[in-house]
C-alpha positions in Angstrom: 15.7 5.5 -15.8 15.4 7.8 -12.5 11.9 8.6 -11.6 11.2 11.8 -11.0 11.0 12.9 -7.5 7.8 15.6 -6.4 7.8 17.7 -3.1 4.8 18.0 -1.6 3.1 19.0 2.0 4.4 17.6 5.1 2.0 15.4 7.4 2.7 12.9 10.2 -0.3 10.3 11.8 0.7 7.7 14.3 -0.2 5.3 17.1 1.3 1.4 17.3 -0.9 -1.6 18.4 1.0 -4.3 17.1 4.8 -5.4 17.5 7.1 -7.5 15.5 11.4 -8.1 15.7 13.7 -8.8 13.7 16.3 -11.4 12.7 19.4 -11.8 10.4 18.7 -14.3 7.4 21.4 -16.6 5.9 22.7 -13.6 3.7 23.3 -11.8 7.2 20.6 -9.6 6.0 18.7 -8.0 9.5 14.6 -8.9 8.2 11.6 -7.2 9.9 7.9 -8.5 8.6 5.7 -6.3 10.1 2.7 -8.2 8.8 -0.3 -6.7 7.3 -1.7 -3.2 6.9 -5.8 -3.1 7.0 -5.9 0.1 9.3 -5.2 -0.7 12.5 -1.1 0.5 13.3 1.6 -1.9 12.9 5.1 -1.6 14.9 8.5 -3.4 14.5 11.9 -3.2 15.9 15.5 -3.9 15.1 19.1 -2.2 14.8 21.1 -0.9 12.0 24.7 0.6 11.8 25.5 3.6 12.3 25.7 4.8 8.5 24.3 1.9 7.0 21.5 3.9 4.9 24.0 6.2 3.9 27.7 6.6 3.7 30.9 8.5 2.5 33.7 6.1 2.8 35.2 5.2 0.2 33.8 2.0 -1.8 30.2 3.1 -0.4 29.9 6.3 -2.2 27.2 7.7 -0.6 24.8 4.4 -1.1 23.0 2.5 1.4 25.0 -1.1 3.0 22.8 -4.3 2.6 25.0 -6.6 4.4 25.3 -6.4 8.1 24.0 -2.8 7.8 20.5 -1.5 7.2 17.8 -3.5 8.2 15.1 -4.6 5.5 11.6 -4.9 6.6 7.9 -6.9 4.9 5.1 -4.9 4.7 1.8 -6.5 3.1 -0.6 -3.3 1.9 -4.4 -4.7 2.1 -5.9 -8.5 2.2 -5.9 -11.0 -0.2 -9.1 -9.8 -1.5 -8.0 -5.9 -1.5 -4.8 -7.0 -3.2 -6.4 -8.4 -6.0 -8.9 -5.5 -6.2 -6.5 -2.4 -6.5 -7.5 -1.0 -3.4 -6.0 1.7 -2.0 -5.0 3.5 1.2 -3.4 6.3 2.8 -1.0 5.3 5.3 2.6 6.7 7.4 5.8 5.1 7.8 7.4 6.6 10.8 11.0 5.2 11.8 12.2 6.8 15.1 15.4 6.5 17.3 15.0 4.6 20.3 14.9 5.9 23.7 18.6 3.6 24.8 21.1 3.2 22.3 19.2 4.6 19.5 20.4 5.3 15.7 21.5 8.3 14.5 19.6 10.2 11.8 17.2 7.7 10.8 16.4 7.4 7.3 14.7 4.4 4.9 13.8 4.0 1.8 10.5 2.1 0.0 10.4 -0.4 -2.8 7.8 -3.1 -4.3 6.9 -5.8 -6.0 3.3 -5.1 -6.9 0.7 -7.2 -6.0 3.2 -10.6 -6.0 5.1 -11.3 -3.2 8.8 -11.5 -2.3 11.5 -13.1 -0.1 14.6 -11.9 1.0 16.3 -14.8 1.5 16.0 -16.2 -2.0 19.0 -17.2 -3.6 21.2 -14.8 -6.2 19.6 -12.1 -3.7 23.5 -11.0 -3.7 22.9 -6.9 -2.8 26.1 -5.8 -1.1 25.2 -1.7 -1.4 21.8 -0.3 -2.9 21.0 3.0 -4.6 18.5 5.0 -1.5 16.6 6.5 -4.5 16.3 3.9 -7.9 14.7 0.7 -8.6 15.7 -2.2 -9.9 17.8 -1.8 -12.8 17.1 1.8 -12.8 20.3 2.3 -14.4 24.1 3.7 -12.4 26.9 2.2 -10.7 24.4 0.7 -7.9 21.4 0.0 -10.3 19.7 -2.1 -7.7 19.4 -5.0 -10.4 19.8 -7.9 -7.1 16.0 -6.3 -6.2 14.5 -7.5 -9.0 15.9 -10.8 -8.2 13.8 -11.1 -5.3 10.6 -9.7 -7.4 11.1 -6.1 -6.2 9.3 -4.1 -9.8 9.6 0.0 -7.9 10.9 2.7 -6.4 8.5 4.4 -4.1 10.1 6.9 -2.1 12.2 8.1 0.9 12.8 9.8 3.8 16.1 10.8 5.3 16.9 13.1 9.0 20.7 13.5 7.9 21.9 16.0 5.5 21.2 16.5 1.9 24.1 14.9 -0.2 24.7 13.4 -4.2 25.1 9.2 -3.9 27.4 7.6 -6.4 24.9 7.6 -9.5 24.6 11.3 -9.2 21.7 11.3 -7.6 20.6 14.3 -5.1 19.6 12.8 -1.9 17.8 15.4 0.1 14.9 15.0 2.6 12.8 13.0 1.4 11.0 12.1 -1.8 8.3 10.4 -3.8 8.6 8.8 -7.1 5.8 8.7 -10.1 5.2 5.2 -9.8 1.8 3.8 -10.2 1.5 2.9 -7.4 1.0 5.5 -5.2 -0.2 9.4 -5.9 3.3 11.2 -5.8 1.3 14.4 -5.5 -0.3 14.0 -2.0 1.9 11.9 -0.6 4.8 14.0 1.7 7.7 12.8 4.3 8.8 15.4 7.3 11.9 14.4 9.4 13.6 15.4 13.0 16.4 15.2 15.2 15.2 11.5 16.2 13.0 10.8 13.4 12.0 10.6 9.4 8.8 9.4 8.1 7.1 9.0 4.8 3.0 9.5 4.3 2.0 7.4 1.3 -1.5 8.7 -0.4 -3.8 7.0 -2.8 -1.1 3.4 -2.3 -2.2 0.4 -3.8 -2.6 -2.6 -2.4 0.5 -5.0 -2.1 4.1 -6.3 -1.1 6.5 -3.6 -0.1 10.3 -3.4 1.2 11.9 -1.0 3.5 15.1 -0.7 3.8 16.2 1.2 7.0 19.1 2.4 8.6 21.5 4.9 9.8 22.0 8.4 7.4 25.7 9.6 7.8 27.0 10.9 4.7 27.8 14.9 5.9 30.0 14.0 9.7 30.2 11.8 12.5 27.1 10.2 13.4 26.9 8.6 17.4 27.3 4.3 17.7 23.3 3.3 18.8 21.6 1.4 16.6 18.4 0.7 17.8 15.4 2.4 16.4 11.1 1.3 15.8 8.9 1.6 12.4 5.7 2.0 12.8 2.9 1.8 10.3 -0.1 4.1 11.0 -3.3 5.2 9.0 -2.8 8.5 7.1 -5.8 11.0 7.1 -7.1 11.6 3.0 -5.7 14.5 1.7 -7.7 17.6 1.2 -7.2 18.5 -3.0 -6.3 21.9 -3.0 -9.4 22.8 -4.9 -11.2 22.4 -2.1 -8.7 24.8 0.3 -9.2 27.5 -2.8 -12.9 27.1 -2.9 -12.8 27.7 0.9 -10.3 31.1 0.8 -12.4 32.1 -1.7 -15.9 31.8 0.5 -13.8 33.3 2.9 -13.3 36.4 1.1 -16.9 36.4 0.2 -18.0 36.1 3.7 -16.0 39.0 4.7 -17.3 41.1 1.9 -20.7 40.8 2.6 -20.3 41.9 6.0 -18.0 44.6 5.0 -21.1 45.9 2.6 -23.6 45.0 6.0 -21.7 47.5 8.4 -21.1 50.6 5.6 
């Protein structure tokens, strides 16, 4: 079944300390493990085609290309010990053209397998095209069932620079999106996106394993031949509830009333 998807405020928070690359496993699959996320920012790099998160030819219809194409990257949320705790965090996923030959419209999407762990390059993996915006056996033409084969359980979310479009399931791709998994707060979480740029900010995330799948998002025109881009993992502030920014307005108008009274 397709999760629904909630819009909510845009926010973007990021600085990189560490680095990782990539390499091509024996499924030709391009892998990025950017290692573990307890705060301090994490950084990889790697290359995608051109239209590899999204494309109109026919045979694609609008879905994402696994093989030779997008670029799927590790990311462990939390220790051990936070892992099996529930913890959770707030954290950004920024992926961003780079400066020589970089990709066109960046755009990714976010999966996971909870708090076990996966590996790409386990047999029956067998994913040629994926679904930008489902999970596993979520149902459609693409229903993403080769995820689950690895241990992938969710859909997260995703963010996507190129142009609004409907994939092959029927399913409105727009900017970005989060899903009502249980494993992150839909609500507070938000993505933003630019000419060079797309990025997803994850609030109230628990603790895990989780796949990104990045790559280049062409579906509306002709997108430019770079590949290159970086993801960068970076903590997110909390998120203010907007009881609080009410409570505030409404002090606010108190404040001014009082001094309104004050100077009749």
């Amino acid at each position: 079944m397709n999760r629904k998807l909630h819009k909510a405020i845009v926010g973007i928070l990021g600085t990189v300390a560490l680095a990782a690359s990539s390499h091509a496993n024996a499924m030709g699959v391009a892998e990025v493990d950017l290692g573990t996320f307890t705060g301090s920012a994490l950084a990889g790099t790697s290359t995608a085609g051109k239209k590899s998160w999204a494309d109109s030819i026919s045979g694609s219809n609008g879905f994402g290309w696994v093989h030779t194409g997008s670029t799927f990257a590790k990311l462990q949320v939390g220790s051990a010990a936070q892992i099996a705790s529930g913890a959770t965090v707030n954290l950004t996923i920024k992926m961003t053209a780079a400066a020589t030959n970089g990709i066109d419209n960046p755009a990714f999407s976010v999966w996971t397998s909870g708090t076990s762990d996966f590996n790409l390059s386990a047999g029956g993996f067998g994913l040629h095209t994926y679904s930008q915006v489902r999970g596993p056996s979520d149902g459609g033409v693409s229903d993403n069932a080769s995820l689950g084969n690895i241990g992938i359980t969710d859909f997260i979310g995703y963010s996507n620079s190129g142009g609004s479009f409907t994939n092959g399931d029927g399913d409105a791709v727009g900017a970005g999106g989060v899903s009502s998994s249980p494993w992150v707060s839909a609500i507070a979480s938000s993505w933003a996106s630019g000419a060079d740029f797309s990025s997803l900010t994850l609030s109230g995330l628990k603790s895990g394993y989780y796949l990104i799948a990045a790559g280049g998002s062409c579906f509306n025109g002709t997108c430019a031949a770079g590949s290159s881009f970086n993801l960068e993992v970076t903590a997110a502030p909390v998120p203010v509830p907007a009881a609080v920014w009410l409570f505030g307005s409404a002090m606010a108008g108190l404040i001014g009333v009082s001094k309104r009274k004050r100077s009749a």
